[in-house]
C-alpha positions as CSV (number, residue, x, y, z in Angstrom):
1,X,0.0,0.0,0.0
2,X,1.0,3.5,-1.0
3,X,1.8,6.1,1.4
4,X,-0.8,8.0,-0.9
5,X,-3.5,5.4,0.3
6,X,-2.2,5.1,3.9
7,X,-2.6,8.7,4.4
8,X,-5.9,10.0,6.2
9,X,-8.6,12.2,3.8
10,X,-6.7,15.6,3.7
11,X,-9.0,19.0,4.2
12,X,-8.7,21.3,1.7
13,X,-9.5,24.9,1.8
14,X,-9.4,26.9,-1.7
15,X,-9.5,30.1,-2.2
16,X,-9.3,32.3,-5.5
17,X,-6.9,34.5,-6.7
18,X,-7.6,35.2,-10.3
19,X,-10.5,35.7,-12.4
20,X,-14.8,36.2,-11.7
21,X,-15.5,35.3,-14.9
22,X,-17.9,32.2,-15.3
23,X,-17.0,31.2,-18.7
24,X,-20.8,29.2,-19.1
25,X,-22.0,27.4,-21.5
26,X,-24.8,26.2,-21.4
27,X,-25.6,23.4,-23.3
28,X,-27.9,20.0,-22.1
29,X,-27.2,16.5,-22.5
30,X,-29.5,14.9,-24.7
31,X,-29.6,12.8,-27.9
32,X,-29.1,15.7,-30.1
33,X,-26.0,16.7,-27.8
34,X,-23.3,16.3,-30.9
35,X,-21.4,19.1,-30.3
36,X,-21.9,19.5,-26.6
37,X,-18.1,18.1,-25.5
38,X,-16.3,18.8,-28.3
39,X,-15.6,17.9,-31.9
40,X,-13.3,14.9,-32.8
41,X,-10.9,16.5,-34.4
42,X,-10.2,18.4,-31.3
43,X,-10.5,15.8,-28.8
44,X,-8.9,12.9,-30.3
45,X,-5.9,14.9,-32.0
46,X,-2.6,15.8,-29.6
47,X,-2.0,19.7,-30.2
48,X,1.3,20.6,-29.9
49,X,2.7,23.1,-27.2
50,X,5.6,25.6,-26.9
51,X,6.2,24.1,-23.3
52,X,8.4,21.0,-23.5
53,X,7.0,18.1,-22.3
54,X,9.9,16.4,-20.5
55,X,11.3,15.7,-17.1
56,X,13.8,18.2,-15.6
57,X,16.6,16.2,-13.8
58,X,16.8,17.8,-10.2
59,X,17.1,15.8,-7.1
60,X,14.6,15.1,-4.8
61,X,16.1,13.8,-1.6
62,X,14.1,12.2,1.0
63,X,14.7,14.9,4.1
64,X,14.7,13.9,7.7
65,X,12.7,15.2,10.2
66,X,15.6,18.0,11.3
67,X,16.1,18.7,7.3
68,X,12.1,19.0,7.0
69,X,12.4,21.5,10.2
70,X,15.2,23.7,8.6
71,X,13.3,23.8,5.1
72,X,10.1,25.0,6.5
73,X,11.6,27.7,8.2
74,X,13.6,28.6,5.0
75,X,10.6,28.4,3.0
76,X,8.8,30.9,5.4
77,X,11.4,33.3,5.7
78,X,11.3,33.7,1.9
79,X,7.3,34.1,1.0
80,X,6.0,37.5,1.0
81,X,2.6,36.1,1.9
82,X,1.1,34.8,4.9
83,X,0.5,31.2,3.0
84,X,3.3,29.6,5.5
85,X,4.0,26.0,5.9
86,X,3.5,24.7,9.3
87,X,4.7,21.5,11.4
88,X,2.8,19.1,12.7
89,X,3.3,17.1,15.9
90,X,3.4,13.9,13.7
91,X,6.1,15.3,11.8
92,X,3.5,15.7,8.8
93,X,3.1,19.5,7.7
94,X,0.1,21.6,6.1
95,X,0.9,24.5,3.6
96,X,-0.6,25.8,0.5
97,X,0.4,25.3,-3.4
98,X,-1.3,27.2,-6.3
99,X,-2.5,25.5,-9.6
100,X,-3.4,26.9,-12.7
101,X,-6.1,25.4,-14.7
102,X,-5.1,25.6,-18.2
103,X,-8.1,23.3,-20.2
104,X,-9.2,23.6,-22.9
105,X,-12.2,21.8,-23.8
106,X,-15.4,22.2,-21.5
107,X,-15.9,20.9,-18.6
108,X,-19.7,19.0,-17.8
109,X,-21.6,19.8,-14.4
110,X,-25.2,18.6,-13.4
111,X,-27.4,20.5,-15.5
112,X,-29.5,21.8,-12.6
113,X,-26.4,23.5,-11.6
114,X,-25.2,26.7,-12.7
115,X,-22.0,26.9,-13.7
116,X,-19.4,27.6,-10.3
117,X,-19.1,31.2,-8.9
118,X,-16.7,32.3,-6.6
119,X,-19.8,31.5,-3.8
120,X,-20.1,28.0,-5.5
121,X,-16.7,26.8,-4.7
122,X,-16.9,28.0,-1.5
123,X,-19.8,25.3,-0.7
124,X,-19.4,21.3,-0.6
125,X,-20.9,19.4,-3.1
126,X,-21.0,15.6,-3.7
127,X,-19.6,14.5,-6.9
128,X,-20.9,10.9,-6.0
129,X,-24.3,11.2,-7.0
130,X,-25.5,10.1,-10.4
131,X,-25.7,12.3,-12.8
132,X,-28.3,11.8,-16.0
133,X,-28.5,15.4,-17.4
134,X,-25.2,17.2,-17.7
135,X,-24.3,21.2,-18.6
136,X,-20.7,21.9,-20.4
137,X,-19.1,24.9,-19.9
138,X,-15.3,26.5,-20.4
139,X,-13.6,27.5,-17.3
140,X,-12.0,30.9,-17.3
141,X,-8.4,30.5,-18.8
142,X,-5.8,30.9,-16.2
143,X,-7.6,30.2,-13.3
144,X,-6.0,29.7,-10.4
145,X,-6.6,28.2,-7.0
146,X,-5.3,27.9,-3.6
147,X,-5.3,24.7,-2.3
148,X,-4.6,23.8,1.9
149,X,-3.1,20.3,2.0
150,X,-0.9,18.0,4.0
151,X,2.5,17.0,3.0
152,X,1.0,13.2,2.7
153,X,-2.1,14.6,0.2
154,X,-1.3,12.8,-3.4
155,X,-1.4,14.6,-6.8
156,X,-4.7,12.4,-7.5
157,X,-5.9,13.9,-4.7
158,X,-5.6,17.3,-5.6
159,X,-7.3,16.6,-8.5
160,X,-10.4,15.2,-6.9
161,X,-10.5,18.2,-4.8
162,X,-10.4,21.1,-7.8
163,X,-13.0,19.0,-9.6
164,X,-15.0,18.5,-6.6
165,X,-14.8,22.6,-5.6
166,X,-15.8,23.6,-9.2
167,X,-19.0,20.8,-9.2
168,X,-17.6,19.0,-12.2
169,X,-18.5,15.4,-12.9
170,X,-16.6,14.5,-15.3
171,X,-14.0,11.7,-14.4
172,X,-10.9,12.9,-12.7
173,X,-8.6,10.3,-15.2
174,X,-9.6,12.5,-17.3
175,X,-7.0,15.3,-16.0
176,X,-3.6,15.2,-14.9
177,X,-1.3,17.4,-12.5
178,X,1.9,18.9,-13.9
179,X,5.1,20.4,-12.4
180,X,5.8,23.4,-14.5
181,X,9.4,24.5,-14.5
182,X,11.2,27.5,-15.8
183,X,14.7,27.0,-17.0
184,X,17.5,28.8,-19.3
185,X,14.2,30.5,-21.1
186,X,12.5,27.2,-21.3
187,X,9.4,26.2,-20.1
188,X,9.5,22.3,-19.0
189,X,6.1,20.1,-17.8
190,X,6.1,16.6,-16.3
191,X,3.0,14.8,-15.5
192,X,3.2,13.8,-11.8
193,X,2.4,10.2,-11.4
194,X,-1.2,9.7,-9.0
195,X,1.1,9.2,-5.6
196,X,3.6,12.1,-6.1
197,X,3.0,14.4,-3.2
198,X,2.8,18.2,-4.1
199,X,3.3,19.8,-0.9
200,X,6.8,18.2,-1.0
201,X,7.8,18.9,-4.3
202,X,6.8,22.8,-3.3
203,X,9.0,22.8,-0.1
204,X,12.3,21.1,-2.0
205,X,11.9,23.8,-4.9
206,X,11.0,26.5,-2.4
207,X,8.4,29.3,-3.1
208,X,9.7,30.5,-6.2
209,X,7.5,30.3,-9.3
210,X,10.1,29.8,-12.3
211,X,11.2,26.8,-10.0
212,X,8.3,25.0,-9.9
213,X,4.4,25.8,-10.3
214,X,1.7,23.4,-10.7
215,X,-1.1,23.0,-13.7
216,X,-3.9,21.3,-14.4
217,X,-4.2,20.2,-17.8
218,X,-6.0,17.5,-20.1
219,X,-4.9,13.9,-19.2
220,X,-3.2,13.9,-22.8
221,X,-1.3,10.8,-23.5
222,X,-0.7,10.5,-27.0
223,X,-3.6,7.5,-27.1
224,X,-7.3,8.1,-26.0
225,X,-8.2,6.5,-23.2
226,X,-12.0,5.8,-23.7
227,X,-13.0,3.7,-21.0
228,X,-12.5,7.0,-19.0
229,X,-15.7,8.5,-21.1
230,X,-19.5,7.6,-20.4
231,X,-21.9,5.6,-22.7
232,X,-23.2,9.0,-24.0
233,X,-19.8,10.3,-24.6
234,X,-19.0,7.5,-26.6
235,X,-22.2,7.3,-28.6
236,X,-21.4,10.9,-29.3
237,X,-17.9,10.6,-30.8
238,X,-19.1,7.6,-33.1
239,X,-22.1,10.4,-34.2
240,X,-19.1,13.2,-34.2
241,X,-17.0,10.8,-36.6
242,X,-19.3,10.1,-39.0
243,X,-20.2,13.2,-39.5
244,X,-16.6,14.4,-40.0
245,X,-16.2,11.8,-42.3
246,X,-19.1,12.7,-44.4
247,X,-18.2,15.9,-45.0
248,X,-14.0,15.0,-45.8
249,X,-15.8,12.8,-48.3
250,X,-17.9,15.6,-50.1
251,X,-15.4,17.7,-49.8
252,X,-12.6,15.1,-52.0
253,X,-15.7,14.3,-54.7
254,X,-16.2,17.7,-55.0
255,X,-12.8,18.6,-55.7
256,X,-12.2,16.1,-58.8
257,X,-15.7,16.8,-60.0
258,X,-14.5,20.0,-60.4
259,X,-11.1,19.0,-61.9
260,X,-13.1,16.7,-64.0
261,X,-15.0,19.6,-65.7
262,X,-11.4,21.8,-66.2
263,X,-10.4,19.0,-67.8
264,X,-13.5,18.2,-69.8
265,X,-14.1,22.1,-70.9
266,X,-10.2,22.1,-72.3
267,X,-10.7,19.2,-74.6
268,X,-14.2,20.7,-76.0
269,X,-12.1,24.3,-76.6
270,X,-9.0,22.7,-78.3
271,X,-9.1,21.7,-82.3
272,X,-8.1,18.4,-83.2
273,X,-4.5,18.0,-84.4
């Protein structure tokens, strides 16, 4: 068993810091809901970025308790906020890292919902209930959250909360967490795995931004994972495709139909011999 799974359920406070803006969408599930998610060529398609998607090689030492002790207090004595790290009598420690949600395609809440305010977050919801009807809507770009954790709270963790705090029901393997680091002018992401703790990563790369900041992103893997999308989803992609392909095909018999009749006017214009 994982220290991830070993740990206690964390409490998370969250707080924003960014943007008011809604972002809504609104548009039902249903059977006509083709365009509701997204289109195919969007979804299934890996865009590629300016940041570089590879690890950056810097050490990651396991700390003892004294070493934990020392780097808390050097942590604190640099942050010009009062989001300090504190010890616990366990030797755990609570402190706060920021993420930046950076998706791009909508996300879906209950459709009875409207879409998450800065009074929404604030309230519990339960993401365990089914839910038939769903509403999509884009988040504001670049917003960021707060996020109150324990050193032992896990990256899928962090994840659950955000999704949980902005109502969405869409499946968390559906997102990953990323270390963002800025080096020599370069801008470097790695995908932390599920039991990677956060809080840790923050205090060994202290409170400086360019050395590490976290992001939530698209759980983008180069291959589509489609057990992690409903029945509906599904049905809607197979709809989505053959629609697509439709219109690729008119397009291409449309273009040598029209070649066909360049070609055909030319002969009927030139004089034998």
């Amino acid at each position: 068993m994982s220290e991830c799974d070993a740990a206690a359920t964390p409490s998370f406070e969250m707080t924003w810091s960014s943007t008011t803006s809604s972002g809504y969408c609104s548009q039902e599930d249903s059977d006509s809901e083709l365009e509701q998610y997204f289109t195919a060529r969007t979804s299934f398609i890996r865009k590629p970025h300016k940041e570089k998607d590879e690890q950056i090689d810097w050490e990651k030492p396991i700390l003892s308790q004294t070493e934990i002790e020392q780097k808390i207090k050097e942590y604190n004595g640099q942050i010009n906020s009062n989001l300090f790290m504190s010890l616990n009598k366990d030797g755990s420690y609570t402190g706060f890292i920021k993420v930046q949600l950076k998706l791009i395609r909508p996300v879906s809440v209950p459709a009875n919902k409207k879409a998450p305010s800065i009074q929404d977050t604030r309230k519990s919801s339960s993401r365990s209930q089914a839910v038939k009807r769903r509403t999509s809507f884009y988040l504001p770009k670049d917003t960021v959250k707060h996020l109150h954790i324990i050193s032992r709270t896990c990256a899928s963790e962090v994840i659950e909360a955000l999704l949980k705090k902005f109502m969405v029901v869409d499946n968390p393997r559906k997102f990953a967490l990323f270390e963002r680091t800025e080096k020599d002018d370069q801008v470097y992401l790695r995908k932390l795995s599920d039991e990677e703790q956060p809080l840790r990563l923050r205090l060994l790369a202290g409170p400086n931004e360019k050395a590490l900041s976290f992001v939530l992103k698209e759980n983008e893997t180069g291959e589509v994972n489609w057990d992690a999308f409903s029945m509906p989803e599904l049905q809607n992609f197979l709809r989505i495709l053959q629609r697509e392909e439709e219109e690729h095909v008119r397009q291409i018999l449309q273009k040598y139909t029209h070649c066909r009749q360049k070609i055909q006017e030319a002969l009927t214009t030139r004089t034998p011999g």
